[in-house]
N, C-alpha and C positions, 0 to 999 in steps of 0.2 A: 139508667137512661143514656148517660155519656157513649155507654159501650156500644149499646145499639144504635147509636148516632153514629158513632165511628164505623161500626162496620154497615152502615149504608152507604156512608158517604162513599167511601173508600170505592166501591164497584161502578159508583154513578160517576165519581171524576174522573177515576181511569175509561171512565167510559165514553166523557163527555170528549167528543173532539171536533173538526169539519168535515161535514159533509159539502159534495156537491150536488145542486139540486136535483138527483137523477136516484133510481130505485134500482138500476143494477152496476153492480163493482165487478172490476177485476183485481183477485188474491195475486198481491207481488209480495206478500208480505210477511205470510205464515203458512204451516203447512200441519200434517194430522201428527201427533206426536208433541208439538211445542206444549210446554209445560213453563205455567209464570208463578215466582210464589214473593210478596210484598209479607212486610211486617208495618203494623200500625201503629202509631203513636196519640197520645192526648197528653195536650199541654198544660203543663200542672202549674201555674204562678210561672216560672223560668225555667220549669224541668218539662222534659216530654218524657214519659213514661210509658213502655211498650205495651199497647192495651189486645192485640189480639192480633190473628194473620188473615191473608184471604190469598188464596189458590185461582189459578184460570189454565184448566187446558184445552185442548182440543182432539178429540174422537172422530173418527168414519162412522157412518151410517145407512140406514136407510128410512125413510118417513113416505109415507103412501105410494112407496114406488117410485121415490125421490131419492136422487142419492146426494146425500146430507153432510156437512160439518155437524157434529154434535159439540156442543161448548160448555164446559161445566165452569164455574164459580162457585169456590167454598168462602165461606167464611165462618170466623170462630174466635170468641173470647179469650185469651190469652187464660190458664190454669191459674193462677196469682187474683183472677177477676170472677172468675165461677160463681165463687159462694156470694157474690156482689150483683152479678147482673149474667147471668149463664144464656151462655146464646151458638146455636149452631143452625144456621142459613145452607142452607144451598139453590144453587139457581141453574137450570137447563133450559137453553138455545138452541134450532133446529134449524142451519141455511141451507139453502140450496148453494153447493162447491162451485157453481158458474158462476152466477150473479153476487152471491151473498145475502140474497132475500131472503127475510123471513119465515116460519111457516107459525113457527111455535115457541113459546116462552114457559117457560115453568118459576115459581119460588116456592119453596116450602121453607119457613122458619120455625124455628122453637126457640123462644125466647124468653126467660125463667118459666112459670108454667103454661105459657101460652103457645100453643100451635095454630098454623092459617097455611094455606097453601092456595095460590095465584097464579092462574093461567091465561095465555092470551093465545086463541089460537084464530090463524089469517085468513081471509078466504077473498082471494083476490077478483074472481069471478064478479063476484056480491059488491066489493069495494068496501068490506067491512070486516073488525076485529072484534072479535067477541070475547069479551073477559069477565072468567068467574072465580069467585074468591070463595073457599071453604074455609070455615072455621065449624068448634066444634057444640056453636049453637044453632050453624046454619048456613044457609047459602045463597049468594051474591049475583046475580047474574046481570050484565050489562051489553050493550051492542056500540059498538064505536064506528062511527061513518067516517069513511076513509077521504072521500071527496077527493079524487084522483089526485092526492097528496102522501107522499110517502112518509110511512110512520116508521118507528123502531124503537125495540128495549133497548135495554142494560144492557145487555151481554151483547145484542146482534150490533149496535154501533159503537162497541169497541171496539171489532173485529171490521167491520166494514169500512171505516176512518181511517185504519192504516194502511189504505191503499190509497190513500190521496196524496195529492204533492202540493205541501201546504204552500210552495213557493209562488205558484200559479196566483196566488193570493195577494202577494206583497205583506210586505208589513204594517200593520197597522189594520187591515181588510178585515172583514166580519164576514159571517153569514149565521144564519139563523136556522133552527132545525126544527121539528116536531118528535118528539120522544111520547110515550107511555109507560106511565110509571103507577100504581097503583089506580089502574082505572082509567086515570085524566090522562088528560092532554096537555105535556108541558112544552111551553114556547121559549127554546133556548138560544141565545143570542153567546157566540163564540168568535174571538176577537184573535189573531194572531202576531204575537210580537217578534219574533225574529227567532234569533238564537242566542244558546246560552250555556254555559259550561256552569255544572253543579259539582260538586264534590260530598259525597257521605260519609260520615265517620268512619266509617274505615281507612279514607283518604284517595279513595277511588276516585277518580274523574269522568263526567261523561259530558261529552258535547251534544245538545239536546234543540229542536224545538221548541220554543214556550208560547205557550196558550194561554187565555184567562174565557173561560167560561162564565156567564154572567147568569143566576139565577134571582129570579125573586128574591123577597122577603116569606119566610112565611115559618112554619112553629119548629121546623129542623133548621133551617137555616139563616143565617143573620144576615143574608143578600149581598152582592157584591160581585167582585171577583173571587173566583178560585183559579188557580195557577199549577199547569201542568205541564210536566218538563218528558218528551217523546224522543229517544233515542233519533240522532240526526244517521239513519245509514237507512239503507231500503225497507227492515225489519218493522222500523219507527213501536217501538218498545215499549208500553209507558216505563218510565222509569222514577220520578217522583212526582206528589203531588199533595198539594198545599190548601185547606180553605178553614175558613173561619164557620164556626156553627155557633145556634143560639148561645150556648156558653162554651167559651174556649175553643182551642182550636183543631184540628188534625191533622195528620202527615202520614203518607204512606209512601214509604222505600221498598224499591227491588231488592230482594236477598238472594235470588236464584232461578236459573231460568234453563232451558235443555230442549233441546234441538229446535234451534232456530232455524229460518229456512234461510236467510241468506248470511254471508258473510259480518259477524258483528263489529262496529267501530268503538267496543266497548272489551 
């Protein structure tokens, strides 16, 4: 259960960042090609222990005659953790390259013997998201009223948030977002503290934005802050990121990253 904690949280904090109250972006940020890959950690008494990786790239597409970012997220149980808690996630995103809207969401998990696979797909027209969940007793089907309020997954506001300029904001400033995460409707409150120079065991430096995303209480998470540290250059990278869960805690570092779109300060 830790692992599969970990590698959810891991795609949701990198994911979790500001938005401005608006439904369409412009990409200064990333281009088709960029490739991001973290390594995960869970805190064992005073040790963190590498528990698994998660991957994020970006694809060209096309979707109904749409021409697309495709955005894939892996994730995956570290080999040392298999026979403990075996898990291989993957998750697919569908934007529109102009704006960065939505169209389509995908998860397909397997998680020791358990498979499920999760779709949200958008229908702007209607003002509604429709999400069905398969699993292999049956099938789930939901409507989300959109109430000319802009929604977003996992993967589409991670990719959407790094074309913001969190400075516009000041320090200290919040704003609030609506995300869909398994169905619901989550109301997430993101607070931003300035800047901040991290260093990783390797002894690497980056000069970064910090963020602390605020989620409920509820059975994955122990509520609070989590804290996220965003490459300070045009690219805004995630680069680490910090939260406490029901038991113990997690941490996810950048280990490797390939064609960035703009010039890195890292």
């Amino acid at each position: 259960m830790k692992i599969r904690i970990f590698l959810f949280v891991i795609p949701l904090i990198l994911s979790i960042n500001m938005l401005y109250p608006q439904c369409e972006f412009k990409n200064t940020s990333f281009k088709v090609g960029e490739k991001l890959k973290y390594t995960g950690y869970y805190q064992l008494g005073m040790i963190w222990i590498a528990a698994g990786e998660v991957k994020m790239g970006v694809d060209e597409g096309f979707y109904k005659g749409k021409n697309i970012y495709k955005v894939t997220g892996t994730g995956r149980s570290a080999k040392a953790f298999d026979s403990f808690y075996r898990l291989r996630d993957t998750m697919h995103c569908y934007m529109d390259k102009k704006t960065l809207t939505p169209y389509y969401y995908c998860k397909i998990a397997h998680e020791k013997k358990h498979y499920s696979k999760r779709i949200l797909d958008y229908d702007y027209k209607k003002n509604k998201v429709y999400y069905t969940k398969f699993k292999r007793h049956g099938i789930r089907r939901d409507t989300i009223n959109m109430m000319n309020v802009c929604f977003t997954d996992l993967l589409a506001i991670a990719y959407q948030s790094r074309t913001i300029d969190f400075e516009k904001f000041g320090q200290g400033g919040f704003i609030t977002i609506d995300m869909i995460v398994g169905g619901k409707i989550y109301n997430v409150r993101v607070r931003y503290l300035g800047y901040e120079t991290i260093k990783t065991k390797g002894g690497k430096e980056y000069f970064c934005y910090k963020l602390a995303p605020y989620l409920p209480e509820n059975s994955m998470f122990k509520g609070g802050n989590m804290l996220v540290w965003l490459s300070k250059d045009k690219n805004k990278v995630p680069i680490m990121v910090e939260s406490k869960v029901v038991v113990g805690k997690v941490k996810g570092i950048i280990e490797g990253y390939e064609n960035l779109l703009n010039p890195s300060s890292f």
